[in-house]
N, C-alpha and C positions, 0 to 999 in steps of 0.2 A: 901565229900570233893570237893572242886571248883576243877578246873582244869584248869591246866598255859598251855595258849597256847604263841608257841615262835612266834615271827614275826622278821621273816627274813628278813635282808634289799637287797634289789636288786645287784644283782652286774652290775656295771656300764657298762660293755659293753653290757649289756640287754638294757637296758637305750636309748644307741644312735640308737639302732638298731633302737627301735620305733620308735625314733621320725624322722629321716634319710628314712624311709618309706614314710611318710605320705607329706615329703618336697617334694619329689621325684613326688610324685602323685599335688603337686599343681604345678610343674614344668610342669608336664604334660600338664594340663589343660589349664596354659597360653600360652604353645607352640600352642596346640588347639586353643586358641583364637586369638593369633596372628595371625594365618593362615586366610586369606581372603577369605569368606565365599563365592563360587563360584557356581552361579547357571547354570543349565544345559542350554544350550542354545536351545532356542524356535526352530525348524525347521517350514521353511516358503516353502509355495506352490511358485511355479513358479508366481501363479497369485498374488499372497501377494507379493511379488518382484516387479511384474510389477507396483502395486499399488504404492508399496514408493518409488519405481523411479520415477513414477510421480506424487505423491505427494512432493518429494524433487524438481522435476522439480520446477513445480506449485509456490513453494516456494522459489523458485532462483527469478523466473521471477518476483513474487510479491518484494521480496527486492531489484533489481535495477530499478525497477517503483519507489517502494516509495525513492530511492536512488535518481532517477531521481526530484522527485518532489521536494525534500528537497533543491537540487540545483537550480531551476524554482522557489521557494519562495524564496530564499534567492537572486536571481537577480531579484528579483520585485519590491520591493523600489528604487533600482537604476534604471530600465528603468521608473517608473512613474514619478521622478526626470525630468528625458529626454523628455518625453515625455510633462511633465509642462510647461519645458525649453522652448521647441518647440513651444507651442500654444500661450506662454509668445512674443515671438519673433513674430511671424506672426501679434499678436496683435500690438504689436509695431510698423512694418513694415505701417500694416495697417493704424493706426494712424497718419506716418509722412506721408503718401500717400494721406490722406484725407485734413489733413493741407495745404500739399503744391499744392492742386490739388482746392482748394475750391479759386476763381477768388473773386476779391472784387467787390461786385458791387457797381457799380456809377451810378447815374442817374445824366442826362445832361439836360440840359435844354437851348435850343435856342431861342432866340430870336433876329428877325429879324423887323426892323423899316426900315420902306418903305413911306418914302416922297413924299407925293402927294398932289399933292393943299388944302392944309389945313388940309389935314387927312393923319392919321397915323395909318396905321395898325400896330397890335401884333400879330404874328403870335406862339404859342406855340408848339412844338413840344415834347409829350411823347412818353418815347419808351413802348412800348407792353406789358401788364403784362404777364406772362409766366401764364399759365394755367395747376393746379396741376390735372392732370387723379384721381390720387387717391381720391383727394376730391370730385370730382365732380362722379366719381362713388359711394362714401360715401352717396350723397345725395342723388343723382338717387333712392340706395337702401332705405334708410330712407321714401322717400314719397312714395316709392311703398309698404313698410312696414306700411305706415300710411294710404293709402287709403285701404288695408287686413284688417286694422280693424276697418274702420268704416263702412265697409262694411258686419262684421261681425255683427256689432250692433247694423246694421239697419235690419240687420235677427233675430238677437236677440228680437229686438222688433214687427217684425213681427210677429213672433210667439208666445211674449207675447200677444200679442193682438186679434191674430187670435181669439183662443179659447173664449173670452169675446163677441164677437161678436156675 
């Protein structure tokens, strides 16, 4: 013959027991994780000290340099303004100074009749051309540059011909 097995139904305060366990244990875990995972801190040589002191120096000093520079570029467009200004002005200065400094010239011209028994002189008087240094140094160098080479050229041909002979 088979055989009736019973099955017994829990009684409930078995029930919460378990599950009231296992709550417990994930409370745990998130207190655990909550907790800010703290690592042991490095201990440093005296010499490893000195180092990121100055290394942090080093570092101070490079960011008010480039603090420094940031402010040097940013006032550069305003002084080259200035500075435009300035040469704009001089240029100007210059100009009305040339204007009013440049004399008109006139040439005059005299003449003088001089009555004498039947004859009449004209006597014309011009004034002086002014003589420019510079051109006349211009030239000076130009024929002394022209007589180098034909003086080259009559070596040139020397020695073309030397040989043939």
């Amino acid at each position: 013959m088979p055989r009736k097995t019973k099955i017994e139904p829990e009684p409930e305060g078995a029930e919460e027991i378990e599950t009231v366990e296992p709550q417990e244990e994930t409370k745990e875990e998130e207190i655990e994780e909550d907790k800010p995972i703290t690592k042991p801190k490095r201990v440093l040589t005296e010499k490893q000290l000195e180092s990121l002191k100055r290394a942090r120096e080093a570092a101070a000093l490079k960011k008010r340099e480039l603090k420094e520079l940031a402010q040097k570029a940013k006032a550069l467009p305003k002084k080259e303004i200035e500075v435009k200004a300035a040469e704009y002005d001089k240029l100007e200065e210059k100009k009305k100074q040339l204007t009013q400094q440049q004399p008109i010239k006139k040439t005059t011209k005299k003449v003088i009749e001089v009555e004498e028994e039947e004859e009449e002189e004209v006597i014309v008087k011009k004034q002086p051309k002014k003589i420019n240094n510079t051109s006349l140094d211009q030239e000076v160098s130009m024929l002394s540059i022209q007589q180098k080479l034909k003086l080259e050229r009559q070596k040139m041909l020397m020695n073309t011909l030397s040989p043939m002979c």
